[in-house]
BANUGU-722347 format. One line per field, with one value per residue: residue number from 1; x, y, z of N, C-alpha, C, CB in turn; residue in three letters. Coordinates in steps of 0.2 Angstrom, whole numbers, plus 2048, in hexadecimal, padded with zeros to 3 digits. Glycine has a CB too. Layout:
BEGIN
drenza NUM_...
n_east X_...
n_north Y_...
n_up Z_...
ca_east X_...
ca_north Y_...
ca_up Z_...
c_east X_...
c_north Y_...
c_up Z_...
cb_east X_...
cb_north Y_...
cb_up Z_...
marba ALA_...
END
This chain:
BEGIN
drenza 1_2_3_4_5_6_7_8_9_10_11_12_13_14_15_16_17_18_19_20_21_22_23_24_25_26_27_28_29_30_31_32_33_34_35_36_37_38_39_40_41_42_43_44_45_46_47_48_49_50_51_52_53_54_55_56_57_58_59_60_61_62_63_64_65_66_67_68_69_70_71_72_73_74_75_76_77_78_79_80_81_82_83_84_85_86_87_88_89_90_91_92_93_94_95_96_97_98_99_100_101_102_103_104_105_106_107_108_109_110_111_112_113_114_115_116_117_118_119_120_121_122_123_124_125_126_127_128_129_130_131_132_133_134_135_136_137_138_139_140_141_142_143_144_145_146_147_148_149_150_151_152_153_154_155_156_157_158_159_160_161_162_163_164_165_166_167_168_169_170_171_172_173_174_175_176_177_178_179_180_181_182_183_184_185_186_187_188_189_190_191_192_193_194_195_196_197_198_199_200_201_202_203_204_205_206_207_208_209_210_211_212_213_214_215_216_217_218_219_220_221_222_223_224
n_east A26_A32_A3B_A3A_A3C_A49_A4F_A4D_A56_A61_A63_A62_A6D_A76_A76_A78_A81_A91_A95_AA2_AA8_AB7_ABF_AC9_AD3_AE0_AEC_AF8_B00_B0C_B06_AFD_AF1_AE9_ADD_AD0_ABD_AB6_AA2_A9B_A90_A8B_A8D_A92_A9A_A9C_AA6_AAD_AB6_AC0_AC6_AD1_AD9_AE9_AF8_B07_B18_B1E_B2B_B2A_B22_B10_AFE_AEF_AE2_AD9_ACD_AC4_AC0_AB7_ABC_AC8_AD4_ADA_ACF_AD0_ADC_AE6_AF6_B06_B17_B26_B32_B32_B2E_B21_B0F_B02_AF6_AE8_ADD_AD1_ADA_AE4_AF3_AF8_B05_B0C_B18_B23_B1D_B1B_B1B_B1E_B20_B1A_B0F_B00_AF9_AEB_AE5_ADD_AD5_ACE_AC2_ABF_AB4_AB1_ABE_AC5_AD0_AD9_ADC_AE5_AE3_AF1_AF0_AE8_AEE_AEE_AF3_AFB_AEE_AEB_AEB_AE2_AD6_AC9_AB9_AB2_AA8_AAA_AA5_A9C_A9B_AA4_AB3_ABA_AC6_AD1_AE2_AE8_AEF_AE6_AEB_AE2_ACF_ACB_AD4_AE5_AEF_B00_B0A_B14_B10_B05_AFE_B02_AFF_AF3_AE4_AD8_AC5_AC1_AB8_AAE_AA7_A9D_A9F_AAA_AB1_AB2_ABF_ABE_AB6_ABC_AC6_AC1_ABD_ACB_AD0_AC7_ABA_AA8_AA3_A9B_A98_A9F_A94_A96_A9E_A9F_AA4_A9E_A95_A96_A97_AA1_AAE_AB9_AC9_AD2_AE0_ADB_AD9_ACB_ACB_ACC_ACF_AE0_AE4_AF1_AF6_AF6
n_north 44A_441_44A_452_444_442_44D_44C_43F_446_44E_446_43D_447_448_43C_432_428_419_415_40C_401_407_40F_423_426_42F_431_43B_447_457_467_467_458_453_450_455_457_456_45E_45A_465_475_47B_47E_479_471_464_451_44B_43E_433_427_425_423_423_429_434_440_44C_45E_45E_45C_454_455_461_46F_47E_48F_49E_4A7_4A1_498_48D_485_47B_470_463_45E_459_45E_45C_463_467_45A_45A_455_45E_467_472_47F_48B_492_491_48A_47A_470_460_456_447_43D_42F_42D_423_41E_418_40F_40E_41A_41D_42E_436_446_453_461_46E_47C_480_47F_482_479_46C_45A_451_43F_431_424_41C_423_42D_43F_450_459_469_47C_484_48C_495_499_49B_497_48C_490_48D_491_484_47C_46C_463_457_450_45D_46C_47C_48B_495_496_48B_48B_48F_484_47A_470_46C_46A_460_451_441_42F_425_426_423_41F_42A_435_440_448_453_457_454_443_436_42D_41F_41E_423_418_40F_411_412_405_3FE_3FA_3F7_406_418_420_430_43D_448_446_438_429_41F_423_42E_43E_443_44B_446_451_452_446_43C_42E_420_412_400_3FC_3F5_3E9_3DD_3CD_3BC
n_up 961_962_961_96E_975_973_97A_986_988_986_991_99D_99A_99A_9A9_9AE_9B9_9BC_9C3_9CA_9CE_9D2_9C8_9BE_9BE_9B3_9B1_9A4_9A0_9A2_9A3_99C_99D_99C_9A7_9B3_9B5_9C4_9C9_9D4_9E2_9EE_9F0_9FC_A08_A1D_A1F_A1D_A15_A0A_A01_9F7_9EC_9E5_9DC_9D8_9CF_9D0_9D3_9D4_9DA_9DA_9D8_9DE_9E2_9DD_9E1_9DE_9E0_9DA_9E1_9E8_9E3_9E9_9F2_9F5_9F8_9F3_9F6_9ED_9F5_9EE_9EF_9FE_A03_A06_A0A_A07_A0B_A07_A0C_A07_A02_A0C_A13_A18_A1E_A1C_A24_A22_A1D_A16_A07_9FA_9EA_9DB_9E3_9EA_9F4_A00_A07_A0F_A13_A1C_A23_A2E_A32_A3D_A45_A3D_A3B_A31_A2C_A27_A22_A20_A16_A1F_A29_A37_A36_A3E_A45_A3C_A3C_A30_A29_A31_A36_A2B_A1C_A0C_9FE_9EF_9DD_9DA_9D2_9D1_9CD_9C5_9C4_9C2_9C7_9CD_9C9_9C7_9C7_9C3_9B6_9B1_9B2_9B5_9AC_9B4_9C1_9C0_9C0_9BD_9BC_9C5_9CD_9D7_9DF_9E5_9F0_9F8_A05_A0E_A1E_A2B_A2A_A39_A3F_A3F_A34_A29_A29_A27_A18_A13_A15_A0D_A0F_A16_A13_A13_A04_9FF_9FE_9F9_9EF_9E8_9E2_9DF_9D6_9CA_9C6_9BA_9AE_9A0_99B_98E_98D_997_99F_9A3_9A9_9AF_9BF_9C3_9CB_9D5_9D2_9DA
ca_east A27_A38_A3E_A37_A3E_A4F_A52_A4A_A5A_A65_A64_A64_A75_A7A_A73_A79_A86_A93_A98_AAA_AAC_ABD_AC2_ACF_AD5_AE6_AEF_AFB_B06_B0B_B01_AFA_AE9_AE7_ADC_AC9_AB9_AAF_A9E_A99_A88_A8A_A91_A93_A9C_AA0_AAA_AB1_AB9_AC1_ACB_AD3_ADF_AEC_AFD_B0B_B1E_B1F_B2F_B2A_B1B_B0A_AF6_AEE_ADC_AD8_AC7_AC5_AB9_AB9_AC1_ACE_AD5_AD9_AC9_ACE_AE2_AEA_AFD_B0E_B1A_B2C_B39_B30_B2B_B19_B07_B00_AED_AE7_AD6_AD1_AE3_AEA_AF5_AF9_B0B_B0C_B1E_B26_B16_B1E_B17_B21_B21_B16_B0C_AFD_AF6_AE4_AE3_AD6_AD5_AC6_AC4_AB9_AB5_AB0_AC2_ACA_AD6_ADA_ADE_AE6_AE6_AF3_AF3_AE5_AF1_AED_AF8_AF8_AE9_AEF_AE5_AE0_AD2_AC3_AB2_AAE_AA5_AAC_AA1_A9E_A9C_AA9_AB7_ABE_ACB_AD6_AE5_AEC_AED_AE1_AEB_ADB_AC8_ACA_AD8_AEC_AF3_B05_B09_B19_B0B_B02_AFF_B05_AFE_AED_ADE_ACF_AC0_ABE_AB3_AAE_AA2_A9C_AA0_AB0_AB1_AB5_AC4_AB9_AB3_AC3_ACC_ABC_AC0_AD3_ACF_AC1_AB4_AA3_AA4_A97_A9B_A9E_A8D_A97_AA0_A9F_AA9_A98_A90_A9B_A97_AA8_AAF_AC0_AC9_AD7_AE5_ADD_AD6_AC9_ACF_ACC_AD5_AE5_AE7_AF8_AF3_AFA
ca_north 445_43E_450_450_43E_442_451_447_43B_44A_452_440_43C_44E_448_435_431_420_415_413_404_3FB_409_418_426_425_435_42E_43F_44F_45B_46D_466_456_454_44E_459_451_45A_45D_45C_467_47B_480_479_47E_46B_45C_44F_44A_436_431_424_428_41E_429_428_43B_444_454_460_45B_45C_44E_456_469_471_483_493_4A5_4AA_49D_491_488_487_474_46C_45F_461_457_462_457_466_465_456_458_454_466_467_478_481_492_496_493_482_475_46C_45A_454_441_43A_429_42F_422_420_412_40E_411_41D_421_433_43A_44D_456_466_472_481_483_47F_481_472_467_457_44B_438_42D_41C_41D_425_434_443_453_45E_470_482_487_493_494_49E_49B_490_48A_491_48C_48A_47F_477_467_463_450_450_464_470_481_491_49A_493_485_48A_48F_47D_47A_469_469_469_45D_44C_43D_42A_422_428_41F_41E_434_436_446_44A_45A_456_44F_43B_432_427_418_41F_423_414_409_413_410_3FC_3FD_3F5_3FC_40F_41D_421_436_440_44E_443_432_426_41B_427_435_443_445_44D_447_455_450_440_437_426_41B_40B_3F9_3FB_3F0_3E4_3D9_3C6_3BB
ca_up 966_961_963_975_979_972_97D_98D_988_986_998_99E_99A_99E_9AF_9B3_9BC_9BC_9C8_9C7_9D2_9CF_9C2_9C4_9B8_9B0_9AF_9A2_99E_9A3_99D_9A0_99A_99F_9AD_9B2_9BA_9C6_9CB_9DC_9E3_9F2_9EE_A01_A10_A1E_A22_A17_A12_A03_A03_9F2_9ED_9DF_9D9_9D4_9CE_9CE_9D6_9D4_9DB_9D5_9D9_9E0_9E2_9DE_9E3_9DD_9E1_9D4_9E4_9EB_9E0_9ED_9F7_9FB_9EF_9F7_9EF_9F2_9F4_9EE_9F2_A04_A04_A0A_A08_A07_A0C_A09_A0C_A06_A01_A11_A13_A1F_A1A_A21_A25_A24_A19_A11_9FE_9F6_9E5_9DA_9E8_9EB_9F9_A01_A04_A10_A16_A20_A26_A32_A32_A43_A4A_A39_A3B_A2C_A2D_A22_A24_A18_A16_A25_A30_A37_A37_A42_A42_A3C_A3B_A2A_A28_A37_A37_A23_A17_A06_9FA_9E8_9DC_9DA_9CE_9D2_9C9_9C9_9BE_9C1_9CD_9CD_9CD_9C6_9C6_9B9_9B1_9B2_9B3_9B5_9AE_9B7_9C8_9BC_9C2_9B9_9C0_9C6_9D0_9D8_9E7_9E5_9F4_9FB_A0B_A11_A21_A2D_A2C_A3C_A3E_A3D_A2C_A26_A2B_A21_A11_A10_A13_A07_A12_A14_A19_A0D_A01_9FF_9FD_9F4_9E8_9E7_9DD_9DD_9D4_9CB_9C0_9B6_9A8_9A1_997_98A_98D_99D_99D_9A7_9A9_9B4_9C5_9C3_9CF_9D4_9D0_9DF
c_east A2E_A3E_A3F_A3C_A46_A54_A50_A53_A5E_A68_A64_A6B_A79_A7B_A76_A81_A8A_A95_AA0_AAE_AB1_AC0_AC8_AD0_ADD_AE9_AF7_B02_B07_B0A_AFF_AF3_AE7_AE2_AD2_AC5_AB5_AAB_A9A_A92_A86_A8E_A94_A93_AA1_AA7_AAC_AB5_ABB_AC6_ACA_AD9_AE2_AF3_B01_B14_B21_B25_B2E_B25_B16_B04_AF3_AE5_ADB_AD0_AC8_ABE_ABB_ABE_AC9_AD0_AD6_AD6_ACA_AD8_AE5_AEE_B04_B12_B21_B31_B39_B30_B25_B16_B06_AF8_AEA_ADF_AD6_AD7_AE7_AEC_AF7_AFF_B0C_B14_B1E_B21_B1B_B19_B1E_B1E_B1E_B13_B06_AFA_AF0_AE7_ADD_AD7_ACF_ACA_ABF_AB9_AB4_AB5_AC8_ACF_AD3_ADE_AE0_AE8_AE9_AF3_AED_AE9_AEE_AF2_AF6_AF3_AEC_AE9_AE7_ADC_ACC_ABE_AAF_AAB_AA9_AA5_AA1_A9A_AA1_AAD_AB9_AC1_AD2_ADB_AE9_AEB_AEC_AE6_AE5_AD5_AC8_ACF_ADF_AEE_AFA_B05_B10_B16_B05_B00_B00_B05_AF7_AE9_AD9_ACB_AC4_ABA_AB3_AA7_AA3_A9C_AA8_AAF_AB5_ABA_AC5_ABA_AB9_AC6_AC5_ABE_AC6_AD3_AC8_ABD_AAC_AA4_A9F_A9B_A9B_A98_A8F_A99_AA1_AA1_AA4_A94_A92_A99_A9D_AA8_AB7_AC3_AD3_AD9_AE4_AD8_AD2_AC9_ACD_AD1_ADB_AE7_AED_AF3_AF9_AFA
c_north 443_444_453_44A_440_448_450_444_440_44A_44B_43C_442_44E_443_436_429_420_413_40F_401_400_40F_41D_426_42D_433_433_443_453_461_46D_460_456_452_453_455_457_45A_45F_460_46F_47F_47A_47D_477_467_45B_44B_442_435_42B_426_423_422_427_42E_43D_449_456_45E_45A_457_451_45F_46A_47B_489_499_4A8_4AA_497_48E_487_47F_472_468_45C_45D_45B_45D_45C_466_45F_455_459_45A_465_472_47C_489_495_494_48B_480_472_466_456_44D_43C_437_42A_429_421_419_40E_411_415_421_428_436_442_450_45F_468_477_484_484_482_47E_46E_463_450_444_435_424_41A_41F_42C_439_449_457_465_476_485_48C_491_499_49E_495_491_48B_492_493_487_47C_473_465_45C_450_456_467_477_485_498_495_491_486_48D_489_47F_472_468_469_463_455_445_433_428_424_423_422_426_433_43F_446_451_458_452_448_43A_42F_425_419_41F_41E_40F_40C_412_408_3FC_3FB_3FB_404_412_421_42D_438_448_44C_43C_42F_421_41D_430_436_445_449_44C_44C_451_448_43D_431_423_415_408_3FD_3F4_3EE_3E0_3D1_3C3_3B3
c_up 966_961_96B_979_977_978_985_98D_986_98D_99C_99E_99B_9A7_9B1_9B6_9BD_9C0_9C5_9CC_9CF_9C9_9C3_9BB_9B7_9AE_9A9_99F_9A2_9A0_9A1_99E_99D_9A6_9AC_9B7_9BE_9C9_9D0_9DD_9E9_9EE_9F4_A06_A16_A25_A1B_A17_A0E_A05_9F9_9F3_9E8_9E0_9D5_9D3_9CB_9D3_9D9_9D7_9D7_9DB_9DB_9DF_9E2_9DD_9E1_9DD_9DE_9DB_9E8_9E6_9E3_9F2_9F9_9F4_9F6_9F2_9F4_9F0_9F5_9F2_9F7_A06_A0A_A07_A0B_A09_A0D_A07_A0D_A05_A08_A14_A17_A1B_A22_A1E_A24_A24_A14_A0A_9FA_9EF_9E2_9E0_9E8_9F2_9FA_A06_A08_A13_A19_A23_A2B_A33_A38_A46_A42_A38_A34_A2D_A28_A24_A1E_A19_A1C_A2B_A31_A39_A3B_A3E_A3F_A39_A31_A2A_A2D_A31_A30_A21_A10_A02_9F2_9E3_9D9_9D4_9D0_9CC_9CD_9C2_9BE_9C6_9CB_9CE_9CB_9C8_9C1_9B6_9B6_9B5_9B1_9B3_9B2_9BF_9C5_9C1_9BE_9C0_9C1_9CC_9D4_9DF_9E9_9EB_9F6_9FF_A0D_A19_A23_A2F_A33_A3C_A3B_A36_A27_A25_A26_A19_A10_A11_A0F_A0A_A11_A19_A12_A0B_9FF_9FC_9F9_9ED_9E8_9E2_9D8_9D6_9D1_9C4_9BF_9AE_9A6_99A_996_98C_995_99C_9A4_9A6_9B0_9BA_9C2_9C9_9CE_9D4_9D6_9DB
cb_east A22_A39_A3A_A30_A3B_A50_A4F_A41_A5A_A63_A5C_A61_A77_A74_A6C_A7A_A84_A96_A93_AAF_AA8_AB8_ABD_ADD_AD3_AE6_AF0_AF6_B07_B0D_AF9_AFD_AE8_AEA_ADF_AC8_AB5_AB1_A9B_A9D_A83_A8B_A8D_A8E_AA2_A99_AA6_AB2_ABB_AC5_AC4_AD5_ADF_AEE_AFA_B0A_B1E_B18_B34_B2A_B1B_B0C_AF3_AF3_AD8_ADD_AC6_AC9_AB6_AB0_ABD_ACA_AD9_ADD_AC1_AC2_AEB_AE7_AFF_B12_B17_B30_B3A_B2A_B2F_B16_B02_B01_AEA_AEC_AD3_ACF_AE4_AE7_AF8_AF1_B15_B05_B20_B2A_B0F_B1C_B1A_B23_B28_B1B_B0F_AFB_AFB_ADD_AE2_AD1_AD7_AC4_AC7_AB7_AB3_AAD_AC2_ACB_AD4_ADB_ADC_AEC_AE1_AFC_AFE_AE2_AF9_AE8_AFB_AFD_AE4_AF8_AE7_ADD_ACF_AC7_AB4_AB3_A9C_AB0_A9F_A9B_A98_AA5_ABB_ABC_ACE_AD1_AE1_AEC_AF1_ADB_AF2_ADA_AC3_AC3_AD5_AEF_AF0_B07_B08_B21_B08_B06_AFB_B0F_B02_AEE_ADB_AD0_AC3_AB7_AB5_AAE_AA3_A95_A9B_AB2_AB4_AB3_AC4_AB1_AAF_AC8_ACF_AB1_ABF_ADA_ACD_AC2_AB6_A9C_AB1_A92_A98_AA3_A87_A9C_AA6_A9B_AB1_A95_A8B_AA6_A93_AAC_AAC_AC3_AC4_ADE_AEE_ADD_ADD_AC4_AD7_AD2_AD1_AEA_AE3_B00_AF5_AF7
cb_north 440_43A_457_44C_435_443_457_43F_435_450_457_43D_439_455_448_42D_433_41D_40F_41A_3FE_3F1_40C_414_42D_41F_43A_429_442_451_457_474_465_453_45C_447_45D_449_45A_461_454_463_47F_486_472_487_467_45C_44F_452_42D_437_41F_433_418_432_423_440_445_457_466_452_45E_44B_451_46F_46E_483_494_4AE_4AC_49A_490_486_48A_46B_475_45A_46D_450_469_455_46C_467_452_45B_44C_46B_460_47B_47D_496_4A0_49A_480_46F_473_454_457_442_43F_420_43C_41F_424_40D_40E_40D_41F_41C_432_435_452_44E_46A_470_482_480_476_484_46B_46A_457_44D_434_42E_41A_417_425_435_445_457_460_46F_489_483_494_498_4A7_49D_491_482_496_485_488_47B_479_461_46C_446_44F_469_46E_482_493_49D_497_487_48E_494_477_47D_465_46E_471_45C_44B_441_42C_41D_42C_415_415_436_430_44C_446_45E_455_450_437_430_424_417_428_426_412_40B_41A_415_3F5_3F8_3F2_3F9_415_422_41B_438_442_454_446_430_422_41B_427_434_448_43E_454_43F_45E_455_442_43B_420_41C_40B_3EF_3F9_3F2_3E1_3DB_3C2_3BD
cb_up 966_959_95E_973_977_96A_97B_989_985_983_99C_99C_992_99E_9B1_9AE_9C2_9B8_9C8_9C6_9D2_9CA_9BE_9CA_9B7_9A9_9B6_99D_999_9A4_999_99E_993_99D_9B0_9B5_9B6_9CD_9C8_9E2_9E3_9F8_9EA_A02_A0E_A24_A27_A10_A14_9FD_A0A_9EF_9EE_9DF_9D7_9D9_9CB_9CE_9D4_9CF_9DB_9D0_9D5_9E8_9E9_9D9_9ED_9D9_9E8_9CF_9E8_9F2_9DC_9EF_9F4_9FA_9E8_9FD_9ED_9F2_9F8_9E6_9F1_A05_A05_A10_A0C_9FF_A18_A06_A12_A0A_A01_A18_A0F_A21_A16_A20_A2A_A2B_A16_A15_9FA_9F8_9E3_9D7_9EE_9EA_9FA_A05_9FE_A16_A10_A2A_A22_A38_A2D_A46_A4E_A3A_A45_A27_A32_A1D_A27_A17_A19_A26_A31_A3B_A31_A46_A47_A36_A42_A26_A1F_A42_A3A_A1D_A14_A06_9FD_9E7_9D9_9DC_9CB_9D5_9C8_9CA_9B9_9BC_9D3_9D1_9CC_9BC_9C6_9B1_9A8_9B6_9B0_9BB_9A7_9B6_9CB_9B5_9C7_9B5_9C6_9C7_9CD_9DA_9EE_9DD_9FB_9F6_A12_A0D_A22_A32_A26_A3C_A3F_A3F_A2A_A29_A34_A22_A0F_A17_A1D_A02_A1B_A16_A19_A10_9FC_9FC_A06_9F6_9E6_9E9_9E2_9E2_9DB_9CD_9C0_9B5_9A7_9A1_998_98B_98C_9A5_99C_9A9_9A8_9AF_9CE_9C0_9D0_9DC_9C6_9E8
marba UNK_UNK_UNK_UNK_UNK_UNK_UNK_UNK_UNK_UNK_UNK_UNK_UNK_UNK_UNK_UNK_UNK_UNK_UNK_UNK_UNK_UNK_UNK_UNK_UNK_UNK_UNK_UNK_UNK_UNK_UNK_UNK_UNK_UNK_UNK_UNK_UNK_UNK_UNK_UNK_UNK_UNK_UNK_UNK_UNK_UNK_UNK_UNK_UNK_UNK_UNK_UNK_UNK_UNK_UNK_UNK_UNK_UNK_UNK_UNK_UNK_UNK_UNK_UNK_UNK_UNK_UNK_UNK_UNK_UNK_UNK_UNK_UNK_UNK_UNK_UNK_UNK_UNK_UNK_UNK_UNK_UNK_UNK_UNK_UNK_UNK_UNK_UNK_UNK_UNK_UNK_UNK_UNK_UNK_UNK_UNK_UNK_UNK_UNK_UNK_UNK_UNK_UNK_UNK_UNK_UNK_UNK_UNK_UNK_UNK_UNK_UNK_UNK_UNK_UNK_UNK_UNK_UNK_UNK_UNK_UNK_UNK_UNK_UNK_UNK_UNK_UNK_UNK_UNK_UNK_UNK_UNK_UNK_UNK_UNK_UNK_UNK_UNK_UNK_UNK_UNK_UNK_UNK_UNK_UNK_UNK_UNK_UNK_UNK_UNK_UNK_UNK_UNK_UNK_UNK_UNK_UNK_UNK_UNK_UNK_UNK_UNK_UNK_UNK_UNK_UNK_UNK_UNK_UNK_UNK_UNK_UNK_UNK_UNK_UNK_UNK_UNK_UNK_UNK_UNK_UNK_UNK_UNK_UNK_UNK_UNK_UNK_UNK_UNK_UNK_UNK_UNK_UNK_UNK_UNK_UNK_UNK_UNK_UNK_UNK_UNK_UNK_UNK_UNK_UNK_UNK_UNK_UNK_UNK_UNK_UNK_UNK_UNK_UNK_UNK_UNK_UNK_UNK_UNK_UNK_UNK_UNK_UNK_UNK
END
């Protein structure tokens, strides 16, 4: 029986999921290792979108959210690109580059992206603004299963990390929907108010794995 109940409380903690209200992860170096997994509960889309916030004092290229499939490593990466200066949004390999996106530097910025596969248009909003739509990939699904990856960016399935593409700085409020959010929706998630919470990844409710040098920690708030 105690052999019984212990393997009962095995698969149960293999299974929970935490609430990471008010918390974020701390990417605290640069590294070709650091970095967190998170576990999606859908493996096939043939829409979504993904909304993050992150806090960086990086110059250089670096990964903000990578998504990978044995066949596409970037079946979803959204990448600043410094020597450009742009917010990259790229789906199945094939990328969207968003021009004259205020990225400054120690600030915080939300971070939403959507896409469809019916029109193929990907569209990135910053800060809740929205930028233009632009054609990515049409007529497919994103088909898992799946690596997410926070902290590096995928040039294989799970692995070849660059840490000079690394990311170095703070994360929070992960969302992912298998579907295109609204505006409305959008614009509730970047003021924090009530909007739903992502049904592929939610921040409420997140199966993670952090691997090596990164940290969950308090959100830090300024004191007035």
């Amino acid at each position: 029986m105690k052999v019984l109940l212990l393997g009962v409380m095995l698969i149960s903690c293999a299974e929970s999921r935490e609430d990471l209200s008010g918390k974020m992860f701390t990417f605290p170096q640069q590294s070709s290792n650091n970095h967190v997994r998170l576990t999606a509960s859908a493996q096939n889309f043939s829409a979504l979108t993904v909304c993050h916030r992150s806090i960086t004092d990086l110059k250089r290229d670096h990964g903000i959210f990578s998504m990978s499939t044995s066949s596409h490593s970037n079946a979803l990466l959204i990448f600043w690109d410094s020597t450009n200066t742009e917010m990259e949004a790229h789906v199945l390999d094939s990328g969207a580059a968003h021009n004259g996106v205020d990225y400054k530097l120690n600030a915080w910025h939300s971070i939403c992206t959507t896409w469809d596969s019916t029109t193929g248009l990907v569209q990135m909003w910053f800060n809740g603004l929205p930028l233009i739509r632009q054609f990515t990939r049409s007529g497919t699904r994103i088909l898992g299963p799946f690596i997410i990856v926070l902290g590096q960016e995928q040039d294989s399935h799970g692995g070849r990390f660059d840490a000079k593409q690394s990311f170095v700085g703070m994360m929070s409020d992960v969302h992912m929907w298998d579907y295109v959010l609204s505006p409305c929706e959008i614009r509730n998630y970047v003021d924090m108010i009530n909007f739903t919470p992502g049904n592929v990844l939610n921040w409420r409710a997140m199966e993670y794995q952090i691997i090596d040098k990164v940290l969950l920690e308090k959100q830090q708030k300024s004191c007035r």
